[in-house]
N, C-alpha and C positions, 0 to 999 in steps of 0.2 A: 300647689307645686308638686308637680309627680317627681319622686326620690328614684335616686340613680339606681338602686338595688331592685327596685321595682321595676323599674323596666329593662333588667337584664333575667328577672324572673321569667322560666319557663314554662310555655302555656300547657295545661293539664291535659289529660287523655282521655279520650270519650270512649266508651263500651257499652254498646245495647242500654245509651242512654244515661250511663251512670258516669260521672265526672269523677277523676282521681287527680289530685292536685301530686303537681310538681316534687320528688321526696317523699311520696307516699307509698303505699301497699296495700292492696285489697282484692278479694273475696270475691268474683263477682257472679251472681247465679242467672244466665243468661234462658229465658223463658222456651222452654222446646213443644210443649201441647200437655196433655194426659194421656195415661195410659186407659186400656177399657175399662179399668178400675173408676174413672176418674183422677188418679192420682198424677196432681202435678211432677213433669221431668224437667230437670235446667240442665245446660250445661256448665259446669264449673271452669271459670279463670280465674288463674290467679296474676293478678298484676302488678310488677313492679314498678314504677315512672320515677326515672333517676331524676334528681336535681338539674342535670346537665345535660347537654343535647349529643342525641349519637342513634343510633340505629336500634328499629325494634327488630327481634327478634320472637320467635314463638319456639318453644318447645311443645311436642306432642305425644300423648301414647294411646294405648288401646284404641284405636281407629278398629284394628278386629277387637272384640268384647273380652277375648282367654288371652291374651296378651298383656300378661299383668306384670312383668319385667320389667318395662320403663314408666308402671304408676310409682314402683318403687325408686329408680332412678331419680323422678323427679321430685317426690317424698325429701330424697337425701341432700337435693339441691337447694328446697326451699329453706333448710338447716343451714345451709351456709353460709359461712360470713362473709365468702368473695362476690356473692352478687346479692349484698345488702342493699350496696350505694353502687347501679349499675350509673353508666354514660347510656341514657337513651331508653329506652322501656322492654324490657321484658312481660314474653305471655308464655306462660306454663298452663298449659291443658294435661291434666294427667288421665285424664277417662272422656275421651272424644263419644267413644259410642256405648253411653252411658246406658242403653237398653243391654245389650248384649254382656255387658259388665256385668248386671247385677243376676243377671241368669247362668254367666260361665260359660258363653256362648259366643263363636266368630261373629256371626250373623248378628242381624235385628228381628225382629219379629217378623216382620214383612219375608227373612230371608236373603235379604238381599246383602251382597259384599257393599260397605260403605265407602270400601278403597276402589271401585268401580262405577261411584254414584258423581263424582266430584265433575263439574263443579254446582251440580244442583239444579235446583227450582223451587219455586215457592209453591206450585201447583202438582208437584208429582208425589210420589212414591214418599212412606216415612222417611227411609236411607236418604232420599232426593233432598226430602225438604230440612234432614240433620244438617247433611252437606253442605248446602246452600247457607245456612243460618251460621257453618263452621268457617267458610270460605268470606262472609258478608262481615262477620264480628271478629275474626284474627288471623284470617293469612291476608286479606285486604287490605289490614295494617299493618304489615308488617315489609322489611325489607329482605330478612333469612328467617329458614324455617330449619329445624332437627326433627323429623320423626320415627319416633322409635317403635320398633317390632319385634317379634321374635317371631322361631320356625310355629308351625302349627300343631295341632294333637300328637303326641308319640311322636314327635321330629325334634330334633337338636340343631342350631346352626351356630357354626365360630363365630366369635362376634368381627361381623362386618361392618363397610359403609358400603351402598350402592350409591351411583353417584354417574349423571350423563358426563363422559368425559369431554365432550362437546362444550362445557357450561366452566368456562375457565375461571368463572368467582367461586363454584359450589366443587371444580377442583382444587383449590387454596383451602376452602374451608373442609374439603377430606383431608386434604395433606395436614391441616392443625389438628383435627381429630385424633389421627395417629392410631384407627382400628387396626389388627390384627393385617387387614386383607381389604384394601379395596378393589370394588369389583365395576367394570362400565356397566350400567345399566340401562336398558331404553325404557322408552317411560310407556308407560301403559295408556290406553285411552280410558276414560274413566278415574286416575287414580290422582290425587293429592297434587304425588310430584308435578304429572304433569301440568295438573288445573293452575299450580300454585307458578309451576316457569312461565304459563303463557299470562300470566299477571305481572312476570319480571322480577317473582320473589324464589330469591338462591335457595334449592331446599336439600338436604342429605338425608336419606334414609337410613337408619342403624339398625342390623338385623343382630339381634344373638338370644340365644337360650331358646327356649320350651316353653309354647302355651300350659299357663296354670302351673307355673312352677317359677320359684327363685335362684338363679345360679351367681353367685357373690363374682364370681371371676368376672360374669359378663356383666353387672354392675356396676362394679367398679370402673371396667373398661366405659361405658356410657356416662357413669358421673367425670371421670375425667375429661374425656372425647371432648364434651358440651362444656367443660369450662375450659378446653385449652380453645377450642373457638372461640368461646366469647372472650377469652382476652386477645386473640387474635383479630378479633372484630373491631376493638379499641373497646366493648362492652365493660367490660372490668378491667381495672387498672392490679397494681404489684407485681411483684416478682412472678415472671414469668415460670409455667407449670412444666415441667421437666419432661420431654418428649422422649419416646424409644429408642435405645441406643441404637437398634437396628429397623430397618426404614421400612417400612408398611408392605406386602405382597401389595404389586399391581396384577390386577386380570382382565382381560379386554374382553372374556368370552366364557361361559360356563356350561353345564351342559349337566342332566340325570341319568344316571345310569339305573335302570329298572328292571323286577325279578323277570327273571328267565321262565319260570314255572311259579304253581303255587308251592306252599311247602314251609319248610322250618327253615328258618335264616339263621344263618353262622356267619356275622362281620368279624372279616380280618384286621381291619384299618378304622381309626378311629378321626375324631376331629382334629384336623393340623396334621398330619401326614400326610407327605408324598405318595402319590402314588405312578410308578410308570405304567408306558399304553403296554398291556398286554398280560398285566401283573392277574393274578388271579386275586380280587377282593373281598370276597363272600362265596359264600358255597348253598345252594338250597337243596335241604334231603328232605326226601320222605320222612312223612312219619313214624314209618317202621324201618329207616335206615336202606331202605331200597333203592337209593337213586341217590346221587349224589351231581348236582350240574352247576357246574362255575360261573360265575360272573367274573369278568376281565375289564381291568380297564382299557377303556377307549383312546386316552389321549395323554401324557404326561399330565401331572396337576396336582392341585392339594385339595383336601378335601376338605368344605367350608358348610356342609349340609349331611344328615345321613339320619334312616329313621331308629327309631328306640323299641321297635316290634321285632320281634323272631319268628313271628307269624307275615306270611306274606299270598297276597295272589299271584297270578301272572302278570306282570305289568307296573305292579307297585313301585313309587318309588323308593328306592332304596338307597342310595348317593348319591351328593351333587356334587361336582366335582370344577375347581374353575380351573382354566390352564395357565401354567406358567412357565417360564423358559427354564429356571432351574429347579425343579422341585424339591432336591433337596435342602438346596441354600433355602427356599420357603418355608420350609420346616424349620429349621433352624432358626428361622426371625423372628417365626408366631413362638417356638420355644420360649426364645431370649425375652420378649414382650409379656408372656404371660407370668415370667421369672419376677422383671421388674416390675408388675406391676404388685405382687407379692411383697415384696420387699421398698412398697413407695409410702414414704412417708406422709404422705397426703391422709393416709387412709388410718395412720397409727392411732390417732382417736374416731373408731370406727364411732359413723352416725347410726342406731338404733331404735 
């Protein structure tokens, strides 16, 4: 006689072959090739498969290799005690492009962007065939996807969510996040998001901080973001996580403002400020003070990107700026947001 409990027991979760029963957790080193060394490469999941049935979701990071800001994110997540006992299964990937990781490096060996390989093949390029084996093992099982980024070498970015505004499930799941600024994004050919929407899985991009560097502010903001969706998802259950007393920047449109000349860069404006069109933002001089030529802004807007060099070419980028109707009420909100997140209790037993 088959017992009633048994058959409301929830069937287990398969990964590149390994079985994770129901209420479990695991490890899982998913087989990538060798290097010319011969030295075998995996890539690492970690799995959680709730007791209870409900939606997988995937967390991501380092997809570029110097994007080491949400390996720590997810580090702080797997410490926590709200997604012990998820509804549904969690995949935490915290080093996607495991080549480039271990060298401090965007790229792979090959060179190639892996955020422009998606969604793969078995038969192509190393980047191709990461891709393919990332896309085959955990955004194919999945129903939402978080992946995390930051700006690249000597760049800073406020921490964002990009997000098609087109995609009315992966707007709810910005609207739960509760970044700084979300921004509409089109999706790129080649990249994650888009491989992962034409598979019908919800995905959010979160952009903040600086390749090869730690910034607490914009981690916190990402440890939070990811569990105020997953309880918006039904993922985790308790007391709901305490949202921004003021409501997120919307931006439907962005744009780089880039140096005029080469030269020495003097930024006026930093991350989270207003800027209006016409405003003088930056100045580039000569080296010996000879020349002094302004950079203006283009368009009202706040500034959500800007680089961390004084050294510049012609052409560099040097602000991103997204537009908004009131820049300075926008200021104001990223202020207020980045106040409470200071002051959130969530974080008073910092994870370590």
């Amino acid at each position: 006689m088959v017992r009633a409990d048994s058959r409301r027991r929830r069937e287990a979760f398969e990964i590149a072959g390994e079985i994770i029963p129901a209420g479990e957790r695991r490890t899982v080193d998913i087989p990538l090739g060798v290097l010319s060394t011969q030295t075998p490469m995996t890539l690492p999941v970690h799995v959680i498969h709730g007791k209870r049935p409900g939606p997988v979701l995937f967390v991501s990071a380092a997809i570029h290799g110097d994007e080491v800001l949400g390996v720590e994110i997810i580090r702080r997540l797997l410490q926590m005690k709200q997604i012990a006992k998820p509804r549904g299964t969690l995949l935490l990937v915290p080093v996607v492009n495991v080549y480039g990781f271990i060298s401090h490096t965007r790229y792979l060996p090959d060179r190639r962007d892996l955020n422009r390989c998606f969604p793969g093949s078995t038969g192509g390029s190393l980047a191709s065939k990461l891709a393919h084996v990332f896309m085959e093992e955990v955004v194919r099982k999945a129903d939402y996807g978080i992946d995390l980024h930051t700006a690249g070498m000597h760049r800073s970015n406020l921490p964002q969510i990009r997000v098609d505004f087109d995609d009315e499930v992966a707007r709810r799941m910005a609207r739960a996040f509760g970044a700084p600024v979300t921004l509409n994004s089109n999706l790129r050919d080649g990249s994650l998001r888009q491989a992962a929407q034409e598979e019908g899985v919800h995905t959010l991009l979160f952009e903040a901080g600086e390749a090869l560097r730690f910034e607490e502010g914009a981690i916190r903001h990402g440890v939070k973001g990811v569990l105020r969706v997953l309880h918006d998802l039904g993922i985790i259950s308790g007391k709901p996580l305490a949202g921004p007393k003021r409501r997120p920047v919307l931006s439907r449109s962005s744009h780089w403002l880039r140096a005029p000349t080469g030269g020495i860069l003097r930024m006026l404006y930093g991350l989270g400020e207003a800027v209006q069109k016409g405003e003088v933002i930056a100045v580039v001089s000569g080296p010996f003070g000879d020349q002094d030529i302004e950079l203006r802004a283009k368009t009202d807007g706040i500034v959500i990107g800007r680089t961390n060099l004084p050294v510049v070419n012609q052409g560099d980028a040097v602000f991103h700026v997204a537009r908004v109707f009131d820049p300075e009420k926008a200021e104001a909100n990223v202020d207020s947001m980045e106040q409470d997140l200071i002051e959130d209790p969530l974080f008073d037993e910092e994870i370590v």
